[in-house]
C-alpha positions in Angstrom: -39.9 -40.3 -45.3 -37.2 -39.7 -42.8 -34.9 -36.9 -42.9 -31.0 -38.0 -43.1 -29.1 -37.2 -39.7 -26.8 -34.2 -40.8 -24.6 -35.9 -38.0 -24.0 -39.3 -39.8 -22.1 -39.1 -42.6 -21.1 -42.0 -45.0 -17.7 -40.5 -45.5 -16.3 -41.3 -42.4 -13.2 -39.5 -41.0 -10.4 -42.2 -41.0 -7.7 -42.0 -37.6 -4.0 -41.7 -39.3 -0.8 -41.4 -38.1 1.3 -38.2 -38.5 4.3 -38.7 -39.9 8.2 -37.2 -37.9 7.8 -34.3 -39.8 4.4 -33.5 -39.7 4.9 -34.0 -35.9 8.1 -32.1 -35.5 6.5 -28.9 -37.4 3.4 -29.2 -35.1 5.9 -29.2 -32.1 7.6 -26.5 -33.2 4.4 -24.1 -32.9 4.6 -24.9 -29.3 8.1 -24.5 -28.7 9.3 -22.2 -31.3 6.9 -19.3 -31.3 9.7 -16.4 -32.7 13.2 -16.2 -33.6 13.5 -15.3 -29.7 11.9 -18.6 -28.4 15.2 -20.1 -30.9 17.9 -18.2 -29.6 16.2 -19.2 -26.1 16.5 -22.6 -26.3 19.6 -22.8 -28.4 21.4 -20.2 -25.7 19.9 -22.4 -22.6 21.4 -25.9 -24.4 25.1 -23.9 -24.3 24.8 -23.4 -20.9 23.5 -27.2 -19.9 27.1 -27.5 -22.5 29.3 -26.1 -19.6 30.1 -23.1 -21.9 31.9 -20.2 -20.1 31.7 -17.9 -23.6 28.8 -18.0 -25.9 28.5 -15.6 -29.0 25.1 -15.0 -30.6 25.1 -13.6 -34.3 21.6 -13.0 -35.6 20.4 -11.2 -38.8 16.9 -9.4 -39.7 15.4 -10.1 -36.4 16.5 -13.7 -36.5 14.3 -14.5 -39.3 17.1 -15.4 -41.9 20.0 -16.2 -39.2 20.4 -17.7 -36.2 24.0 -18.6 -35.3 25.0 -20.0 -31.2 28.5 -20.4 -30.7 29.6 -22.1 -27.2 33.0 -23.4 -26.2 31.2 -26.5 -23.9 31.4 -29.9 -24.0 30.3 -30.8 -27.5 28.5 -33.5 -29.5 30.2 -36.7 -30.4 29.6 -37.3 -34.0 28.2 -40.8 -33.7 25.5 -38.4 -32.0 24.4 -36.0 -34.4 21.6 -37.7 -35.8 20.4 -38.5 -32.1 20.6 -35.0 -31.0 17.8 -34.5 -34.0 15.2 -37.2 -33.2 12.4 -35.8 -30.9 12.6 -36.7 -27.1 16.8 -37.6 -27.4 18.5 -35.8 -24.4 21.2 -36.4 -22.2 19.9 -34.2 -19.5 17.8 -36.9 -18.0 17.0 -40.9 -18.7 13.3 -40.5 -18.5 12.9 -41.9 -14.5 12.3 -38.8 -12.8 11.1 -35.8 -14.2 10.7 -33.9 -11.1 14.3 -34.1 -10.1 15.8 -31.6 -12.9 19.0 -29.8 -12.4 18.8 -27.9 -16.4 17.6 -26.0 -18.8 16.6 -28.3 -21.0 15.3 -31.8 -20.7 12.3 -32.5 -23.3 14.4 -33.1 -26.1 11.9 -31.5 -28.6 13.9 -27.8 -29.4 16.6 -29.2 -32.5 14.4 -31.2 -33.9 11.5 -28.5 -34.1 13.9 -26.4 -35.5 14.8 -28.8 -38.3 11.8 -28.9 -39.2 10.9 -25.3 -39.7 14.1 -24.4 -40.5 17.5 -24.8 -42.0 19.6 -26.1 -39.2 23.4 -27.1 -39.2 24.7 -28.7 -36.2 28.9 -28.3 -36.2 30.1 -30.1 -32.8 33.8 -31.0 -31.6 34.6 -33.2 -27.9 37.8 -33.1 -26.9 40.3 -36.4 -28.3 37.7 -36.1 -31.6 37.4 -34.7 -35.2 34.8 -32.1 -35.4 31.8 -33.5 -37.3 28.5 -31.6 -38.5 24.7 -32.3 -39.9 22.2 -30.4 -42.0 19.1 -31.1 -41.7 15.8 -28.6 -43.7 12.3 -28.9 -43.5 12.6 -31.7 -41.6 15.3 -34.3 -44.1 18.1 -34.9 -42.4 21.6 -35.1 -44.3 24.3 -37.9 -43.4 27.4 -36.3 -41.1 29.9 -34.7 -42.8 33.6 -33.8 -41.2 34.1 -30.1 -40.1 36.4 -27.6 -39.3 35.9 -26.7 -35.4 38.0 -26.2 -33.0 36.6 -27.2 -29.9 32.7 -26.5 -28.7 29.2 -26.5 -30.4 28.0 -24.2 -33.5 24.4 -24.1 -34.3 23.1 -22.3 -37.3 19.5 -22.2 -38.3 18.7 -20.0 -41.3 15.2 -19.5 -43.0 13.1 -19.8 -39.9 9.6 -21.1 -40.7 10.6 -21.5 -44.6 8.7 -24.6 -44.2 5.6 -23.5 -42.8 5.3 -20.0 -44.8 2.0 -19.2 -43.0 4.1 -18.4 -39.6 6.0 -15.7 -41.1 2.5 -13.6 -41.9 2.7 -13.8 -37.7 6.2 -12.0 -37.3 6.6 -8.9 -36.1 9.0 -6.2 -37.3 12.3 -6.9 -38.0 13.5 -4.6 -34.9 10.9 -5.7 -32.6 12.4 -9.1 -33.2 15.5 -8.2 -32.5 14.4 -6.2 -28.9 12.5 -9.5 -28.5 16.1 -11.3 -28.5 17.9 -9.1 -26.8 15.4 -9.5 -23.9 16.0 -13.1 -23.7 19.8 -13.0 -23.9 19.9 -10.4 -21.4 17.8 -12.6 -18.9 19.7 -15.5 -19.7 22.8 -13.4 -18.9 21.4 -12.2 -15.2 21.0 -15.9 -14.2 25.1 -16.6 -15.1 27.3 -14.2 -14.0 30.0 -16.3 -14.7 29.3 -17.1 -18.7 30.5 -14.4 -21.2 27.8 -13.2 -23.5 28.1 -11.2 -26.6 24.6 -10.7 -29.2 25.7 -9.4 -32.5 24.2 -8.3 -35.3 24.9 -9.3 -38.7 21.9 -7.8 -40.7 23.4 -6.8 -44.3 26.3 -8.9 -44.3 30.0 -8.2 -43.0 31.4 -8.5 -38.9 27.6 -6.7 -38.1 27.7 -4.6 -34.3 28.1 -5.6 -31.0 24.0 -4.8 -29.4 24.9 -6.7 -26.1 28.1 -7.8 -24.0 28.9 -8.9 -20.9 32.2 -10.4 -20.1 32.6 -12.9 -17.2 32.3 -11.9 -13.7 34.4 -12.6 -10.6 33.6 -12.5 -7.5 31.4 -14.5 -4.8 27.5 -14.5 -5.8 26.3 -11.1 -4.6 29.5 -9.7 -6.3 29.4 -11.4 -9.5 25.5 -10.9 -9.5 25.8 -7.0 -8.5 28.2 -6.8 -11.5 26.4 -8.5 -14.0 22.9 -6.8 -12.8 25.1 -3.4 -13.5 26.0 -4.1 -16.5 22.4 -5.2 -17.8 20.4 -3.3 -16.0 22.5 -0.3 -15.9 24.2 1.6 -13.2 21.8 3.5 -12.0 19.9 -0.1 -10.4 22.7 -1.1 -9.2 23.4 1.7 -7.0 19.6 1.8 -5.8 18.6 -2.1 -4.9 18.9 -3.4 -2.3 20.7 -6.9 -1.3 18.0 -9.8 -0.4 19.0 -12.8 1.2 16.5 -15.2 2.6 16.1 -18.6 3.8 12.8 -20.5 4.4 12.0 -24.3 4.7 14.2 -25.5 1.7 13.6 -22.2 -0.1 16.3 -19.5 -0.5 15.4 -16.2 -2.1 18.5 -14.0 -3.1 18.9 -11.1 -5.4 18.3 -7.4 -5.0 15.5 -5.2 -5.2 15.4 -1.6 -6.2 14.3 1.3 -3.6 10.8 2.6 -4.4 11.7 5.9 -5.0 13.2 3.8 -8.0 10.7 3.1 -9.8 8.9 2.6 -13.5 5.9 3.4 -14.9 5.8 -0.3 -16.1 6.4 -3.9 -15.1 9.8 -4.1 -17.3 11.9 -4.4 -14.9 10.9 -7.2 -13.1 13.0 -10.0 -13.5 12.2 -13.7 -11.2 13.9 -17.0 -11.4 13.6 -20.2 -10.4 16.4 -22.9 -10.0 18.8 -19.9 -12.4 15.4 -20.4 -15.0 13.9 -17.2 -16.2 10.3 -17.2 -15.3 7.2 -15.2 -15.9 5.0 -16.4 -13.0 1.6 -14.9 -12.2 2.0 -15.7 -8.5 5.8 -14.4 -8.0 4.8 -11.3 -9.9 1.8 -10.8 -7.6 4.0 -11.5 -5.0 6.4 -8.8 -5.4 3.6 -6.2 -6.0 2.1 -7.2 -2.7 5.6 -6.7 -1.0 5.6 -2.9 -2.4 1.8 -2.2 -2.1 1.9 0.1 0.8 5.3 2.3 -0.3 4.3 2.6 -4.4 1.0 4.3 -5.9 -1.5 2.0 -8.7 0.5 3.6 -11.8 4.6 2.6 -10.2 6.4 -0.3 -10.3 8.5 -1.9 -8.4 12.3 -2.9 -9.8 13.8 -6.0 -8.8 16.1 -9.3 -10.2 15.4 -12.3 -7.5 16.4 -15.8 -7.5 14.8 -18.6 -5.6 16.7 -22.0 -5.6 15.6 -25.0 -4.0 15.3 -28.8 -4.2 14.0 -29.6 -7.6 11.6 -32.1 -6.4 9.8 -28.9 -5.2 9.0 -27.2 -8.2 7.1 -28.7 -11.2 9.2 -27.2 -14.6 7.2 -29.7 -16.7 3.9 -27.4 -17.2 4.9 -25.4 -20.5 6.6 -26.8 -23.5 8.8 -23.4 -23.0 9.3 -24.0 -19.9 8.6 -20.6 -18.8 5.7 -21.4 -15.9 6.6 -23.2 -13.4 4.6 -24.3 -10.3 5.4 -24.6 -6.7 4.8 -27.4 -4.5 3.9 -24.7 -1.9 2.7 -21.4 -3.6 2.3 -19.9 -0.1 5.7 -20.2 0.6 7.5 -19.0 -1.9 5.2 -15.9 -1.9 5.3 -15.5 1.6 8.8 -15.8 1.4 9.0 -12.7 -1.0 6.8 -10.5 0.3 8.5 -10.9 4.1 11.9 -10.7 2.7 11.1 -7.6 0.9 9.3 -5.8 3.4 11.9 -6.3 5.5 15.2 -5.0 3.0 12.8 -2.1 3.0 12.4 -1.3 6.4 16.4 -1.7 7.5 16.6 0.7 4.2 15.5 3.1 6.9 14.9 7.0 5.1 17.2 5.9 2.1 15.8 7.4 -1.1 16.9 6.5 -4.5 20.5 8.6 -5.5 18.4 9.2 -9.4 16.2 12.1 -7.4 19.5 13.6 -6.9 21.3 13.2 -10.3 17.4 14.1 -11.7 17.5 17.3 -9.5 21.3 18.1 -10.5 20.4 17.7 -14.3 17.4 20.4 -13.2 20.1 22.8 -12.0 22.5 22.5 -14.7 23.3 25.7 -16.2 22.8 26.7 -20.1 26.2 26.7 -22.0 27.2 29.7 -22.5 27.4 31.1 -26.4 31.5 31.0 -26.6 33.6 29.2 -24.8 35.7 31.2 -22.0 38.7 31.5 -20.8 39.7 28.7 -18.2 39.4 30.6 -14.1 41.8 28.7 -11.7 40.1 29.2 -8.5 41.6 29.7 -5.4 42.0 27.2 -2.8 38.9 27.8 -0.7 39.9 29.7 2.2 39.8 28.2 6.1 37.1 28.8 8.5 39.3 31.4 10.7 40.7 33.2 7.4 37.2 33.6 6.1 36.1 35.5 9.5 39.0 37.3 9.4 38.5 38.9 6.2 34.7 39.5 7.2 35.7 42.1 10.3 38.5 43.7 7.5 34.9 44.6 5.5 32.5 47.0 5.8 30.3 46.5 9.4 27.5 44.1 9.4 29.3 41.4 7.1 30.9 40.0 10.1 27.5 38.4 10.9 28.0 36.5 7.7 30.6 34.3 9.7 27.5 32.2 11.3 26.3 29.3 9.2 23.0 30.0 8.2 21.4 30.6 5.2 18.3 30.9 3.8 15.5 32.2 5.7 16.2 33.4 9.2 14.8 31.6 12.1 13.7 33.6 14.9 14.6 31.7 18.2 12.7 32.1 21.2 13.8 35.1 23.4 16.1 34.4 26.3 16.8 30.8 25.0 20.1 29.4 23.2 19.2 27.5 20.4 20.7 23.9 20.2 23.1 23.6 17.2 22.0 20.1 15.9 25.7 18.0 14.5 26.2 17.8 10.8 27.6 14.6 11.1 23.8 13.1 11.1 22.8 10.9 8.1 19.8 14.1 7.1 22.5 16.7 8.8 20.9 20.0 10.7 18.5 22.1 9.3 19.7 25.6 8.2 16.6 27.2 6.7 13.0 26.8 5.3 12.4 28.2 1.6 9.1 29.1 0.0 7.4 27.9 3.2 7.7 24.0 2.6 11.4 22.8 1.7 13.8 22.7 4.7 17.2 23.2 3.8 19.4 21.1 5.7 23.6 21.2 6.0 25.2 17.1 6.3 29.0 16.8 6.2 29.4 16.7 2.6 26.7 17.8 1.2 23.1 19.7 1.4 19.6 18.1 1.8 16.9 19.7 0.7 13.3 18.1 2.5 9.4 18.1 1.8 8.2 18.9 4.8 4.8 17.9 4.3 5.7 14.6 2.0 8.3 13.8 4.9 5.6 14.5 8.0 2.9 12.4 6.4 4.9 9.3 6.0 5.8 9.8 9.6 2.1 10.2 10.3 1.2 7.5 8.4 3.7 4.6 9.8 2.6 6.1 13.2 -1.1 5.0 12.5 -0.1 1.8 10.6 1.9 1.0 14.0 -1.3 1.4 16.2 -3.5 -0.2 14.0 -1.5 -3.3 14.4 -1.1 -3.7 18.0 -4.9 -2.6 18.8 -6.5 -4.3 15.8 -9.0 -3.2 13.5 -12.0 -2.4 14.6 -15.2 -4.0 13.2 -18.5 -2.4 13.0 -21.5 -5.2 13.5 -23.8 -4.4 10.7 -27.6 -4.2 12.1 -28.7 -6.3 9.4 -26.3 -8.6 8.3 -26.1 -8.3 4.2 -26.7 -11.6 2.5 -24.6 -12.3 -0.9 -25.1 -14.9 -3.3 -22.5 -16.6 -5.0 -21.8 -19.9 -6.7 -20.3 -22.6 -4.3 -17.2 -22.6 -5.7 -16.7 -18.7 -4.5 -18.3 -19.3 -1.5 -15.5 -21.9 -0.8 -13.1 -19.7 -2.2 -13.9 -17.1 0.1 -14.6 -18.7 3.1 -10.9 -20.1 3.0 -9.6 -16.4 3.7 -12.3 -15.4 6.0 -10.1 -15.7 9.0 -7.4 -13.4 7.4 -10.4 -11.0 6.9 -11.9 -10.9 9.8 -8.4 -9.5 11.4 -8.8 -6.9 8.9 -12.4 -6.0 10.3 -14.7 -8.4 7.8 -16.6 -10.5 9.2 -18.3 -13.5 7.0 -20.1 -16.8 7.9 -21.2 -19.2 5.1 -25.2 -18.8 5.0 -26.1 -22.0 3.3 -25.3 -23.0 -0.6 -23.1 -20.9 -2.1 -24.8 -17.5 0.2 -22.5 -16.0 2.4 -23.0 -13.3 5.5 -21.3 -10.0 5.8 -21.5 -9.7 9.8 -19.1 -6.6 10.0 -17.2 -4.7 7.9 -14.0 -2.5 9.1 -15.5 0.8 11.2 -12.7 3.1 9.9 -14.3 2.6 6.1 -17.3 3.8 7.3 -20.6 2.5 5.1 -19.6 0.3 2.3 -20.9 -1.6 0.0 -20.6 -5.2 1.3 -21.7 -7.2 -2.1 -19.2 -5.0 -4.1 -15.9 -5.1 -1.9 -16.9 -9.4 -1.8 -17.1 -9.6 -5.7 -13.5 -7.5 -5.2 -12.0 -9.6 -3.5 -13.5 -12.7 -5.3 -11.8 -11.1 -8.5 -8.3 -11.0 -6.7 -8.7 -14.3 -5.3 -9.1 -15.7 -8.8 -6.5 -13.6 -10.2 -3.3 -13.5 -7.6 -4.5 -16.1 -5.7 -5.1 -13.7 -2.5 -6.5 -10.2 -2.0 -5.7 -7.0 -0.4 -9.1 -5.1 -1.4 -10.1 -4.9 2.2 -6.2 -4.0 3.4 -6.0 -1.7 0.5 -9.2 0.5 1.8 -7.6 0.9 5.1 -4.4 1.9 4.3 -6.0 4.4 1.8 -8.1 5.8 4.7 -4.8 5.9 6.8 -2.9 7.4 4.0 -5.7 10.2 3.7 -6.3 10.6 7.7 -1.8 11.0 7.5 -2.1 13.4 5.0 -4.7 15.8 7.0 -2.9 15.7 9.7 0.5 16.1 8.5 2.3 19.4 8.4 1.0 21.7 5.8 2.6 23.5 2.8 3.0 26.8 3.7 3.5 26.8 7.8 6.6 28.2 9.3 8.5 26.0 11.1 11.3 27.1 13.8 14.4 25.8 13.6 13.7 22.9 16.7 10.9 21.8 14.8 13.1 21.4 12.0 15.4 19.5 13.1 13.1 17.2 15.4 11.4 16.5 11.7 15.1 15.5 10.6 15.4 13.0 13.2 12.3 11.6 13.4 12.9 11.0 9.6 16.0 9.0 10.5 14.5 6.7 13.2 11.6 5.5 10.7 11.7 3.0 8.1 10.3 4.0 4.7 11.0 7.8 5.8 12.5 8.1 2.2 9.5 8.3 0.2 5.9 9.8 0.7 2.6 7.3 0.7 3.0 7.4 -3.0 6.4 6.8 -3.5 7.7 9.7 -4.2 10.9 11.3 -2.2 10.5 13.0 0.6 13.9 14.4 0.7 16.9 15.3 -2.2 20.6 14.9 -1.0 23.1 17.3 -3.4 26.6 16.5 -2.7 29.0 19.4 -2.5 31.2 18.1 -4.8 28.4 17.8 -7.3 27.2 21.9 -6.3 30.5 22.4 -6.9 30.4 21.8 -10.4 27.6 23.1 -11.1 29.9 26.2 -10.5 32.7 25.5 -12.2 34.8 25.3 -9.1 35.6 21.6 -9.3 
């Protein structure tokens, strides 16, 4: 007797069509994945609107209330019901969907919403009545008249009502909310010149403002330095740098935060493309690689850039979001970033960050005292020449006090003058060396206080970075060349970077099937393990897309070979050598942090000491 095929079944599964509302719901799980991914697409529609003010009232993390207020173009009423059906837009006619100038164009976010939700459309064009439509769990009411002035409201209440099983997937009520605030705050950096306000109306009543930024002004950098201020806070603003970049078709613009400015996470990294908020693998990689050599493994970099370019060169049709997006020429629009940033950095010259100084300032900042005193009016703060004069009315020996140093004497050389260095010099002249590693140096306005062995081994280290690019990297030829086996997809993988390799010292030749041959490996690393830096670098590739293993080795051997030979804590240094450190400091690029990105030097403003003694 045979045995019945477990496979074979007489109950066979029958091929049905889902229904509009079955559909829209499964739809929705791709496009509407939290209250935020709502407010996203509901936000990005007011923009494609024209709307120069949009108002964003949420309530419990967006779970119970969703409400979008815009002052744009509006929806006829005759279009209503349109606006609901899935795939109705008026952002494109379906003939090219490469050539996309905004935000939306699938036509899938209102109706999705109607069917997880309770959504009410109220719409007003100009020369019309305002009309609206309700439409829950998917069943749509007929229009009804409204009361509008002008614009588009959209409120959707009950998210997920219909499918309850979502809502055993949301996250707390406040992390929600952050969640939105994120969004709106992105959406807000890409225009500068559309008023945002995010309130919230938990518990009822007018609720509280969590976000606002009022319309800008200005020309692009202005309005964007503005708007970047006001999101991102002050403090960015004052440290980023202005990035402006052309390359075939491609324009990179935006600005880019010192590395002394950094975080300890990537949360500050915001890239668009086209004005669309992005989260791209390769433009994220990118903008690590253009900071690799100025921030350690644990710091971020900090940076809001905008690439813009002709449409047909970017493919926005990859996620029902529409958050990836993918380059017609990756290499481009990485190389792109990485030389546009290495450069800003480099004309940055020895400009730290001005938070080591208001960090440094908040250090000094004396405890309050237990009652409050009397007020002191200090005296105007006497001239130069009545200063000295008052010295030579005192006992003997203050006169000396009339020279301007301070700190720990220098002694000069005998029978030699030393050279007075000008204040007027961005790092100013040195006046002094505490503790036997901070040089204390006096600038027009202000002190600078310098770590003479963080400074020195930067200088060090851009020295041997220099060399090592115009004499190459020097390859040792291994006596036996070491054989690695991989599949044939890494060997072609790998053996598409091998001549960017070999300038960095490697030196591989495909050995038949997927084997490949280490030939040499960079002399300065010394003996290495051939078969682990390849699966390295294989795990980059795969990753980013490129790999800086091999550069990364170097650099650290640099780093370490600067650091050896850079001054040491503890050495006296005359005042000559002082100063020649204070120069050399303003002649080099990326003299404003150490090899690990932190400051080399602190600037104090007088003003700001000031202050700190009650004299301002």
């Amino acid at each position: 007797m045979m045995n019945a095929d477990p496979n074979i079944s007489d109950n066979r599964p029958v091929i049905r069509q889902l229904d509009d509302a079955a559909i829209n719901r499964i739809a929705a799980g791709e496009v509407v994945e939290r209250p935020a991914s709502a407010v996203k697409e509901l936000v990005e529609n007011a923009i494609d609107a024209g709307a120069a003010r949009i108002a964003i009232d949420i309530a419990d993390g967006g779970k119970t209330l969703i409400r979008v207020t815009d002052d744009g173009c509006g929806i006829a009423a005759e279009d209503l019901p349109l606006a609901l059906s899935r795939h109705a837009t008026s952002k494109i006619d379906g003939s090219d969907l490469l050539n996309i100038h905004t935000f939306g164009f699938r036509g899938e976010a209102l109706p999705s919403l109607g069917a997880v939700g309770r959504l009410t459309i109220s719409s007003r064009v100009p020369g019309s009545d305002a009309a609206s439509i309700c439409v829950s769990g998917g069943k749509m009411d007929a229009v009804r008249p409204a009361a509008l002035r002008a614009g588009t409201v959209v409120e959707l209440r009950d998210l997920f009502y219909a499918t309850p099983a979502r809502l055993k997937f949301m996250r707390t009520d406040r992390a929600e909310t952050q969640a939105i605030s994120d969004i709106v705050k992105r959406l807000a950096m890409a225009e500068p010149a559309v008023a945002f306000t995010l309130r919230d109306v938990s518990g009822g009543g007018e609720g509280r403002v969590t976000f606002r930024a009022d319309r800008e002004n200005g020309d692009l950098f202005d309005a964007l330095h503005a708007r970047l201020a006001r999101v991102l806070g002050r403090e960015f603003a004052e440290n980023a740098l202005q990035i402006d970049a052309t390359r075939e078709g491609l324009r990179l613009y935006g600005y880019a935060a010192l590395p002394t400015y950094s975080r300890g996470a990537a949360v500050a990294q915001y890239l668009f493309v086209n004005g669309r908020p992005v989260r791209d693998k390769m433009l994220t990689g990118a903008l690590r690689a253009a900071y690799f050599d100025f921030l350690s493994r644990d710091r971020h970099p900090a940076a809001a850039l905008f690439i813009d370019c002709d449409p047909t060169l970017v493919d926005v049709n990859v996620h029902p979001a529409k958050s990836e997006v993918r380059f017609r020429d990756p290499g481009l629009a990485r190389g792109l970033i990485v030389s546009s940033l290495r450069h800003a950095l480099a004309e940055a010259g020895h400009r730290a960050s001005s938070t080591v100084a208001n960090a440094t300032l908040g250090a000094m900042r004396p405890e309050p005292a237990p009652a409050a005193p009397a007020r002191v009016y200090q005296m105007d703060r006497p001239s130069p020449i009545a200063r000295q004069a008052a010295y030579r009315a005192q006992s003997p020996g203050f006169a000396e006090l009339s020279q301007d140093y301070s700190g720990r004497i220098v002694e000069s050389v005998p029978d030699s003058t030393p050279v007075e260095e000008p204040q007027d010099l961005p790092l100013g002249a040195a006046r002094g060396q505490v503790h036997e590693n901070y040089i204390i140096a006096q600038t027009a306005d202000g002190v600078v206080i310098v770590d003479q062995h963080a400074a020195h081994e930067r200088l060090v280290y851009e020295k041997l970075k220099t060399q090592m690019a115009e004499n190459g990297v020097s390859a040792q030829a291994l006596l036996i060349p070491e054989i690695v086996d991989l599949t044939e997809g890494d060997c072609a993988r790998l053996m598409a970077v091998a001549e960017d390799l070999s300038r960095l010292g490697l030196t591989i030749e495909p050995f038949g099937g997927g084997a490949i041959a280490v030939r040499e490996t960079p002399a300065i690393l010394g003996e290495v393990d051939a078969r682990a830096m390849i699966l390295d670098i294989l795990d980059e590739l795969a990753d980013q897309g490129e790999s800086q293993t091999v550069q990364a080795r170097i650099e650290a051997i640099l780093s370490r070979v600067a650091c050896h030979g850079s001054v040491r804590s503890g050495r006296r240094m005359r005042a000559e050598e002082m100063n020649a450190l204070l120069r050399e400091m303003e002649a080099t690029p990326h003299s404003g942090q150490c090899n690990h990105g932190r400051p080399t030097y602190v600037e104090l403003k007088l003003s700001d000491i000031e202050r700190l003694f009650g004299r301002s």
